[in-house]
C-alpha positions as CSV (number, residue, x, y, z in Angstrom):
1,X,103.3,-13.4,-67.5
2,X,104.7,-16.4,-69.5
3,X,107.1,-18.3,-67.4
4,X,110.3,-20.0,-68.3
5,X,113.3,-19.2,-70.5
6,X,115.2,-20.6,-73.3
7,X,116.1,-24.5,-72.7
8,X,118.8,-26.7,-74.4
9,X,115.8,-29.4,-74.7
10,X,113.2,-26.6,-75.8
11,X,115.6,-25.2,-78.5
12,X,116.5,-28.7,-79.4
13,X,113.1,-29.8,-80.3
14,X,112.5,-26.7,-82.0
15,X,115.4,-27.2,-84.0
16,X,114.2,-30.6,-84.9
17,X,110.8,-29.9,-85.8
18,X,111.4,-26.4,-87.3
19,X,111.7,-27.7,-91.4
20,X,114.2,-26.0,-92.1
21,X,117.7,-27.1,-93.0
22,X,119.7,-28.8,-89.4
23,X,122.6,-27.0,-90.4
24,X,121.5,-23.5,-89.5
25,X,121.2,-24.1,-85.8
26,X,124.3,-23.3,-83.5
27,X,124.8,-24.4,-80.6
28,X,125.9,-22.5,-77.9
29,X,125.8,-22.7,-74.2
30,X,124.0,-26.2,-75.1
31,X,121.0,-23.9,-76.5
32,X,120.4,-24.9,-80.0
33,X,120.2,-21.2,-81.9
34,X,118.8,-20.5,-85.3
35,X,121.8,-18.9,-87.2
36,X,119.3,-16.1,-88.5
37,X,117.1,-14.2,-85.7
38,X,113.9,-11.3,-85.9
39,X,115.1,-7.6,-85.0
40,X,112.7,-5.1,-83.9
41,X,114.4,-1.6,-84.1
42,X,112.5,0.2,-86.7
43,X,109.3,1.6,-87.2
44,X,107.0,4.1,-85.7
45,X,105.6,4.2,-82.1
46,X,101.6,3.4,-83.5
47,X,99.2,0.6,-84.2
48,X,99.9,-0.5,-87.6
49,X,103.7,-1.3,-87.0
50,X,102.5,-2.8,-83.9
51,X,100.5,-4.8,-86.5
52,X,103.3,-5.9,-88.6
53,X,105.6,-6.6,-85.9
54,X,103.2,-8.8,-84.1
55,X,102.7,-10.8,-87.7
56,X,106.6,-10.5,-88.2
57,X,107.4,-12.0,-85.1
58,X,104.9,-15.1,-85.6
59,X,105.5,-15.9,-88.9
60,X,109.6,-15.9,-88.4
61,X,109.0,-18.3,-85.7
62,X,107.0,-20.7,-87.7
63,X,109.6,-20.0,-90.6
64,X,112.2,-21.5,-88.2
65,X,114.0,-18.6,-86.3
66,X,114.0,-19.1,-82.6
67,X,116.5,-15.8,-81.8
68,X,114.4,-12.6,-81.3
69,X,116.2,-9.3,-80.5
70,X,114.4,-6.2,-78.8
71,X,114.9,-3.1,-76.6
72,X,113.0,-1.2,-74.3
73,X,114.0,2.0,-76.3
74,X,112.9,0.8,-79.5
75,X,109.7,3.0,-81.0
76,X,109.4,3.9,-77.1
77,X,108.7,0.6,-75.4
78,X,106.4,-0.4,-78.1
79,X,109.1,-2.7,-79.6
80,X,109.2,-4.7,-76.8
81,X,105.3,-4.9,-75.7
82,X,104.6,-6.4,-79.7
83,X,107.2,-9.1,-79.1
84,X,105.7,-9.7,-75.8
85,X,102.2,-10.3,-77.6
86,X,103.4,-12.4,-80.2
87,X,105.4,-14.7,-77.8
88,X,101.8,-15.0,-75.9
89,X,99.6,-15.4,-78.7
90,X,102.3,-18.3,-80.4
91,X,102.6,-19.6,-76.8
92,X,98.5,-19.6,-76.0
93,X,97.9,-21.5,-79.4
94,X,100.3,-24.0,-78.8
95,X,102.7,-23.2,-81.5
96,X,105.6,-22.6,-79.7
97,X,106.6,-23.1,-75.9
98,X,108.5,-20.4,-73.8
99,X,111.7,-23.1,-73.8
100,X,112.0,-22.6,-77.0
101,X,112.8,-19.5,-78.0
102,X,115.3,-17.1,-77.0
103,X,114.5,-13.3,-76.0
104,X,117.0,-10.3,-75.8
105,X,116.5,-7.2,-74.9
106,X,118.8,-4.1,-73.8
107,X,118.5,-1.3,-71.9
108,X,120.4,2.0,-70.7
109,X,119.1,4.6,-72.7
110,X,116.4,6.6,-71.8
111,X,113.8,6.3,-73.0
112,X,109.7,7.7,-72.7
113,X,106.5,5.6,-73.0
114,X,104.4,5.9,-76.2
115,X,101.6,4.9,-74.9
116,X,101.7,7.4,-72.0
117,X,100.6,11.2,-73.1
118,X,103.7,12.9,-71.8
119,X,105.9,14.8,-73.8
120,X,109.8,13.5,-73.4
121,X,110.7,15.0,-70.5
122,X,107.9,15.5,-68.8
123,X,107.8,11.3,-68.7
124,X,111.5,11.2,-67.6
125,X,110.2,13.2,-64.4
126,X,107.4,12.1,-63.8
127,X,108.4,8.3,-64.0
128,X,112.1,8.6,-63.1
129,X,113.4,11.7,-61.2
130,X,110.3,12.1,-58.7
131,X,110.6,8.4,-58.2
132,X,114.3,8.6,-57.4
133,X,115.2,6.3,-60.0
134,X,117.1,9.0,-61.8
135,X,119.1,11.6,-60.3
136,X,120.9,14.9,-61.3
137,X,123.9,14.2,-63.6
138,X,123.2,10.5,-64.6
139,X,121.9,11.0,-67.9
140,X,125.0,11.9,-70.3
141,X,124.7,14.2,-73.6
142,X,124.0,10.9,-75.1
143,X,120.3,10.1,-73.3
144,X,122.4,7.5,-71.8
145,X,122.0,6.3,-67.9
146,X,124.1,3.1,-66.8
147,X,123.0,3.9,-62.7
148,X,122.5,0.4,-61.4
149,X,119.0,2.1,-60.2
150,X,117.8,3.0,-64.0
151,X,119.4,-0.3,-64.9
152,X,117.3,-2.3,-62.9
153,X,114.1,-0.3,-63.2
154,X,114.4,-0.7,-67.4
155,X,114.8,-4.6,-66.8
156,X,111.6,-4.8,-64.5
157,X,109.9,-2.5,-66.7
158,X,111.3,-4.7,-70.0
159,X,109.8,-7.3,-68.3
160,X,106.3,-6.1,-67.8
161,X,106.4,-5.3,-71.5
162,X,107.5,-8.7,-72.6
163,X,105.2,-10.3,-70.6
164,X,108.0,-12.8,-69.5
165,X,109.7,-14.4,-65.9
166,X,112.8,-14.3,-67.6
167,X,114.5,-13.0,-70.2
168,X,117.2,-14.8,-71.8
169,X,119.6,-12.4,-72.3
170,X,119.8,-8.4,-71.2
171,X,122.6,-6.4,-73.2
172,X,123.9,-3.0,-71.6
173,X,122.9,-0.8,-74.6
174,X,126.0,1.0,-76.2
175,X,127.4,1.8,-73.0
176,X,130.5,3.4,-73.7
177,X,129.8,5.0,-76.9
178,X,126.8,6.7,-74.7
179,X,129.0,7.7,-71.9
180,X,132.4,8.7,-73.1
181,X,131.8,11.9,-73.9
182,X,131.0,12.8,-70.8
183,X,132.5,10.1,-68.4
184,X,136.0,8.9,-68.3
185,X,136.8,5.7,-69.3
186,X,138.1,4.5,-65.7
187,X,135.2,5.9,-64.0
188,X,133.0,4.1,-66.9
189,X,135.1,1.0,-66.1
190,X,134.5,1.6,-62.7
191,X,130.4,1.9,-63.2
192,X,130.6,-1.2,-65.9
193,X,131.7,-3.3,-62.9
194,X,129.2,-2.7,-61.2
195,X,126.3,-2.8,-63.8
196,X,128.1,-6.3,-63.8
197,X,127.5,-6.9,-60.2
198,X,124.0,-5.5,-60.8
199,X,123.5,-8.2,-63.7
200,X,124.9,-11.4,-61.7
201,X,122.6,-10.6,-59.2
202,X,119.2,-10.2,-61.3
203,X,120.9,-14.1,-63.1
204,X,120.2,-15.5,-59.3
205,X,116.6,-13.6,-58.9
206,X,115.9,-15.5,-62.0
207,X,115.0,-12.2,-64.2
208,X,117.6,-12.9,-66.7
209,X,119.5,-16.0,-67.6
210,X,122.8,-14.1,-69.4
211,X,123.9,-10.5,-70.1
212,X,126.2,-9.2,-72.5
213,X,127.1,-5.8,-74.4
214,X,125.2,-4.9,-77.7
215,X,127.8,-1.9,-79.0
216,X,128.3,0.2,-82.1
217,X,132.0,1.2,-82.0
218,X,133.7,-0.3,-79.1
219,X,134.6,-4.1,-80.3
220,X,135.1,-2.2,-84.0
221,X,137.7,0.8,-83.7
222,X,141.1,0.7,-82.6
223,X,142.9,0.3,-79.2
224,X,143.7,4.1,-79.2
225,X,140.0,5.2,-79.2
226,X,138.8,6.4,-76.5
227,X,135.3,4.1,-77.2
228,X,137.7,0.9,-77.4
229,X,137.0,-1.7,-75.1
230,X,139.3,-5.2,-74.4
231,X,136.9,-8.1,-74.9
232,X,139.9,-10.0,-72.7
233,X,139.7,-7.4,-70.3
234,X,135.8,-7.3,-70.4
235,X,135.3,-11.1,-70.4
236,X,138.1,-11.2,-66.9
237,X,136.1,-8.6,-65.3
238,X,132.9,-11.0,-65.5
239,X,134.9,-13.9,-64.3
240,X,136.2,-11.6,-61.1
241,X,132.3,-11.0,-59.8
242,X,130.6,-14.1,-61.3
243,X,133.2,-17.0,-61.4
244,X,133.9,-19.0,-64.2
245,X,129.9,-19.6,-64.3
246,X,129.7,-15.8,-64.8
247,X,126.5,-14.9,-67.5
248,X,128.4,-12.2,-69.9
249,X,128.1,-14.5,-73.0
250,X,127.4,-12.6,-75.5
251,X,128.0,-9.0,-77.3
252,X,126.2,-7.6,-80.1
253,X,127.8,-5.3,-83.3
254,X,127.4,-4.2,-86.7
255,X,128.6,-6.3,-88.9
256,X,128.1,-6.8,-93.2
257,X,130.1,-6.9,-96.3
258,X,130.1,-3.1,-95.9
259,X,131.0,-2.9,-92.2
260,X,133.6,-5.6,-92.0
261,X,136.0,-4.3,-89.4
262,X,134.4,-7.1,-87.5
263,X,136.3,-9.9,-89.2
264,X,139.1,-8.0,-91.0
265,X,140.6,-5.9,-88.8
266,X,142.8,-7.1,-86.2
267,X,141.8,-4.8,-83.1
268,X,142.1,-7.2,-79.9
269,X,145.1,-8.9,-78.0
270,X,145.0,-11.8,-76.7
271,X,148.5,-12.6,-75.1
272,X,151.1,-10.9,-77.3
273,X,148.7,-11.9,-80.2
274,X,146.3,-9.7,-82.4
275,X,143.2,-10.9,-83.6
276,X,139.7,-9.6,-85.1
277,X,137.1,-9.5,-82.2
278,X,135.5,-12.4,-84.0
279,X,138.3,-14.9,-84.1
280,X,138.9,-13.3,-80.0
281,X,135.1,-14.0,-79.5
282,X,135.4,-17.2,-80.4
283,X,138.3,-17.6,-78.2
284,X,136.9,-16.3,-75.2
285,X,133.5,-18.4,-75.2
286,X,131.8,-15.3,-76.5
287,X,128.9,-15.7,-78.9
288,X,128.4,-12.4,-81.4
289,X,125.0,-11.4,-82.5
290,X,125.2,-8.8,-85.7
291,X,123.4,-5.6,-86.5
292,X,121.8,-4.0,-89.8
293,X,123.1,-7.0,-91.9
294,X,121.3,-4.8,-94.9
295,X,122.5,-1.2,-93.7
296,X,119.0,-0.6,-93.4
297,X,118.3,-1.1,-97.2
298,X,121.3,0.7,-98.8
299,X,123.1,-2.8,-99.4
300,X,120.0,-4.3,-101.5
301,X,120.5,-1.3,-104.5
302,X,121.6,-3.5,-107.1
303,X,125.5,-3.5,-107.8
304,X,125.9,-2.5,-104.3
305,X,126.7,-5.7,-102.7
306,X,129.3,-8.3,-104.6
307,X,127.9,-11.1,-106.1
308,X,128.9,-14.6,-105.1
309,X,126.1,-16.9,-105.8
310,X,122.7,-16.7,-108.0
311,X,120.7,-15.7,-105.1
312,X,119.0,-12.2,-104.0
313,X,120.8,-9.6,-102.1
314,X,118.9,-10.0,-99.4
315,X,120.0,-14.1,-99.0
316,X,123.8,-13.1,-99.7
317,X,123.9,-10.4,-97.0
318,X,123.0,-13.3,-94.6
319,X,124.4,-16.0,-96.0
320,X,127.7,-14.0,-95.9
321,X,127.5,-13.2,-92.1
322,X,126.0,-16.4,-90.9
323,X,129.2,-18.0,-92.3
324,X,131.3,-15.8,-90.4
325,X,133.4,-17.9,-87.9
326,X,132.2,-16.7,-84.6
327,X,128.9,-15.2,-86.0
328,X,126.1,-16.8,-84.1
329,X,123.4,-15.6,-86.1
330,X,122.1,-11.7,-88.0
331,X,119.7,-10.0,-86.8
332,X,117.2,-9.1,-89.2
333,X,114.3,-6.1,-89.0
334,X,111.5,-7.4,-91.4
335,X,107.9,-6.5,-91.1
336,X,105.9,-7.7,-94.7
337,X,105.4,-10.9,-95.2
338,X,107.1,-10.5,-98.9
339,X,110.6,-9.4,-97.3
340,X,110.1,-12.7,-94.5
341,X,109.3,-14.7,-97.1
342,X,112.4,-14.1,-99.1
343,X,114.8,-13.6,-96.2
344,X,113.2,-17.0,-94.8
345,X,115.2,-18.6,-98.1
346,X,118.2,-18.7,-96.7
347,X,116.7,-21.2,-93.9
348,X,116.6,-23.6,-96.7
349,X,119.8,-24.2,-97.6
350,X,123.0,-24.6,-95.4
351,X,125.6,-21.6,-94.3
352,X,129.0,-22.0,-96.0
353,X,131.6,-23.9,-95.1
354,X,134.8,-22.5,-93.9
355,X,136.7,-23.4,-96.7
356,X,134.0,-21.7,-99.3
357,X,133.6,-18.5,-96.7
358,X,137.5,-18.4,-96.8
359,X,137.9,-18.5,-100.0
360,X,135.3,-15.7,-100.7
361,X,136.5,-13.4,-98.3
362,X,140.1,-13.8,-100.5
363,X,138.3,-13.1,-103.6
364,X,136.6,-10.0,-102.3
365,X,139.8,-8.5,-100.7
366,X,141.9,-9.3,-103.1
């Protein structure tokens, strides 16, 4: 097990000594943050992703990304035992220290093992409903389970994976989008407090240093959806069981030049005002990660995406986001060393100001 977490000295000297351009490091929460981090969703469950994940992860490091996004779901726990390996490997060389980097990972779906021989369900009893961690009617339509017991079992078990002490930060995985349809939204209100509670408490056991929401619809659709949750609301629920010291810090979502709700559309109140959640994560001391920055590919057909500057697709897609006010950094799923190398562009030059990003995002809407 490596030991330690992400440091505001550790990320500092990696932001020094990374080469690549000081201006794409953020700083948040005094941890210095590259503003374009490693994503691990896709892929098959076997060896030769395993492979290429492993090779992803190290080379995006030593291109300059600190930020590395997982889940214990993703390609059936494989996702996050390939991180794990990396980290080690980078760690037991000497090219990185644990302080440095900073590890996420979400649970709350179920999820099987794909390097146990069981069928779906057959693991799900086997390693959750015999052992009590699961009981009858937790799991919604959705494979989703949000019982503090699952909760805390995926996080031990994401643990073992990664190979870590600590992980930096543990999102609830789409946790209303995979209860609503089953659950009502004050009894999933009810059961997000206390997966709150749950979290605060793992924070002082030392298994995770922050915890935050990594969603698909709710910080996107509009107030009347029954998926819609109040980042306000959300954010003064954390301070009402941890303090103002409370670790919800971050939230996830998808966000591109395709899926812009993020940014355009004005979906939360603060006071009597209306903002976008990223101008109300901003706000609130919240620091946004984004999804499929590429929409999984589709955006990099040529004539698909606008064209703003003389570089490839792949470099405007993230230069656009990463210049988002309130955008701490995309998360991007890249495996060959081709794609890293030309995603790993961007980490040469600066993100945009606020003035140029402004005065894009007029010319595109207009």
């Amino acid at each position: 097990m490596v030991s330690g977490f992400a440091t505001s000295e550790g990320t500092k000297k990696f932001a020094d000594e990374s080469g690549v351009n000081k201006e794409n490091f953020t700083e948040f929460e005094s941890l210095h943050l590259s503003n374009v981090g490693i994503g691990t969703y896709l892929g098959e469950p076997d060896a030769r992703t395993d492979e290429l994940v492993s090779n992803a992860v190290k080379k995006s490091v030593q291109s300059g990304i600190n930020v590395i996004d997982t889940a214990i779901n993703y390609r059936a726990q494989k996702a996050e035992r390939t991180v794990g390996k990396a980290i080690s490997e980078l760690v037991k060389e000497g090219k990185i220290t644990r302080d440095q980097l900073f590890v996420s990972s979400k649970n709350g779906y179920v999820t099987n093992d794909a390097d146990v021989a069981l069928g779906f369900w057959e693991y799900v009893k086997e390693e959750y409903s015999q052992k009590g961690v699961i009981q009858e009617g937790d799991v919604t339509s959705g494979y989703h389970c949000m019982t503090t017991a699952y909760l805390s079992d995926q996080l031990d078990r994401s643990l073992k994976n990664l190979g870590l002490e600590c992980i930096d930060l543990m999102y609830l995985h789409n946790g209303i989008e995979g209860q609503i349809k089953d659950v009502s939204k004050e009894k999933f209100l009810d059961n997000l407090k206390l997966v709150f509670e749950m979290y605060e408490q793992k924070r002082k056991e030392g298994k995770i240093r922050f915890y935050g929401m990594a969603t698909w619809e709710c910080f996107r659709v509009a107030s009347d959806n029954p998926q819609y949750l109040s980042l306000e609301d959300t954010v003064s629920m954390a301070k009402e069981i941890g303090g103002e010291n409370h670790g919800f810090r971050f939230i996830q979502l998808p966000y591109n030049m395709s899926y812009d709700q993020a940014l355009l559309t004005k979906n939360q109140k603060l006071g009597n005002e209306q903002v976008s959640i990223l101008e109300a994560s901003v706000r609130l001391g919240i620091g946004v990660f984004t999804s499929v920055p590429f929409m999984q590919g589709r955006l990099l057909t040529p004539g698909t995406m606008p064209e703003f500057d003389d570089s490839k697709p792949s470099q405007r897609a993230l230069q656009f986001i990463r210049s988002s006010p309130g955008v701490l950094a995309p998360l991007v799923g890249q495996k060959s060393a081709e794609h890293i190398s030309e995603n790993m562009e961007i980490m040469k030059v600066p993100p945009m100001s606020e003035s140029e990003f402004l005065e894009l995002v007029k010319k595109l809407t207009s």
